[in-house]
N, C-alpha and C positions, 0 to 999 in steps of 0.2 A: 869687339868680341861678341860671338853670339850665345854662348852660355858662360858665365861663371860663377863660382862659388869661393863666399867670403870666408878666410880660413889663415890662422898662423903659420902654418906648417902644408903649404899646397903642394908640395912634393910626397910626403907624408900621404896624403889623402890621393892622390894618384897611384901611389906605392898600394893602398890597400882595394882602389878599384882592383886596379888590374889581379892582386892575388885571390879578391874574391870571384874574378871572371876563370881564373884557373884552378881554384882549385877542385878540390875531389870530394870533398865533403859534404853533403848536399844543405846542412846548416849552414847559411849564412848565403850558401852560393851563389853568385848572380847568373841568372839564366838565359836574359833577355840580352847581353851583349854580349859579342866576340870580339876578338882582334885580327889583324889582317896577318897574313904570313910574316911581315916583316915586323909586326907591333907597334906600328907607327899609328894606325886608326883603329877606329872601332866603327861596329854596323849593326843594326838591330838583326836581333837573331829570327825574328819570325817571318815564315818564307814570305808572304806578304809584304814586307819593308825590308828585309835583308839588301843589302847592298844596294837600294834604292839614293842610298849617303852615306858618306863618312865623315866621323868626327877626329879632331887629329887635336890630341890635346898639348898646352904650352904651359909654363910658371910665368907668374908674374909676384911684384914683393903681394903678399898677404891675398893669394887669388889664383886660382886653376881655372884654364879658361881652355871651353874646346869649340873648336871655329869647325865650322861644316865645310866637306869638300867634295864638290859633284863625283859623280860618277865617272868612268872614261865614256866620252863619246855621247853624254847625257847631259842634262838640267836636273839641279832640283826643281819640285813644284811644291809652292806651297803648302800644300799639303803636305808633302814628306817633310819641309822644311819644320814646319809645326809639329808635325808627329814624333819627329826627333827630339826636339826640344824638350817637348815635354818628357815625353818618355825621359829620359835624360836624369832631367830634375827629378822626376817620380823616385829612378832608381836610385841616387844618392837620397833623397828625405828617407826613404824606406830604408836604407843601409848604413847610413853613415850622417844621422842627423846631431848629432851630438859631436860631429869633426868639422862643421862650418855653419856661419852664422847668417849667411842668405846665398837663395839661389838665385842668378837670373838671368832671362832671355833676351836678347832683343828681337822686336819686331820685326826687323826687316834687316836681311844681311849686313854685316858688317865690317869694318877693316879685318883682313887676315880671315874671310869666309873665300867659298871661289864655288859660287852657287849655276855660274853659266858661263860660258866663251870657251876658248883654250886653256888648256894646263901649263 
C-alpha cells in the first residue's frame, strides 16, 4: 500500500473526503483534489501536478489505503510519486485529523501501485 490511514471506520473517512472535494461551501472545502469522471481516482488539482497520477483509493479492516496509478501512456517519476504523497497526507492531517490515528507512505511503490509498464 502506498498511503494509508489508521482509522475505525475507513469508509466513514472516504465518505467525508470525497463530500469535502464536492461540495459547495468553501468552509471546509478541499481544493487541492478532484476526481475523475468516473470517481474511481483522484489527481491533484494544480495544473502543474494535475494528472501527472492518480490515486485510487481501497478499505481495508481499520485502514483507507490509496495506491497510485500511472497515467495512460506515462510513468510516474519520483517526484510526482513524492509529491502526491505527501500532498495526500498534508490534506487529510489538515481536514480530518481527528478521524485517524496515523498516516503513512511508503517509499518506494507497493503491491496494488502500477507506477510503470502496461495497464
Amino acid at each position: 500500500m502506498a498511503i494509508s490511514f489508521s482509522t475505525t471506520d475507513p469508509k466513514s473517512l472516504l465518505n467525508k473526503f470525497d463530500a469535502a472535494i464536492s461540495q459547495t461551501e468553501p468552509k471546509g472545502k478541499i481544493e487541492t483534489w478532484v476526481r475523475s469522471d468516473d470517481g474511481k481516482y483522484y489527481t491533484h488539482k494544480a495544473p502543474e501536478w494535475s494528472k501527472k497520477a492518480w490515486l485510487k483509493a481501497g478499505t481495508a479492516p481499520n485502514e483507507l489505503v490509496f495506491n497510485i496509478v500511472r497515467p495512460q501512456n506515462s510513468n510516474v517519476s519520483s517526484l510526482v510519486y513524492g509529491y502526491y504523497h505527501g500532498h495526500l497526507i498534508e490534506t487529510f492531517l489538515n481536514h480530518f485529523d481527528q478521524l485517524f490515528t496515523k498516516g503513512t507512505a511508503t517509499a518506494l511503490p507497493a503491491a496494488g501501485d502500477n507506477c510503470t509498464g502496461a495497464q
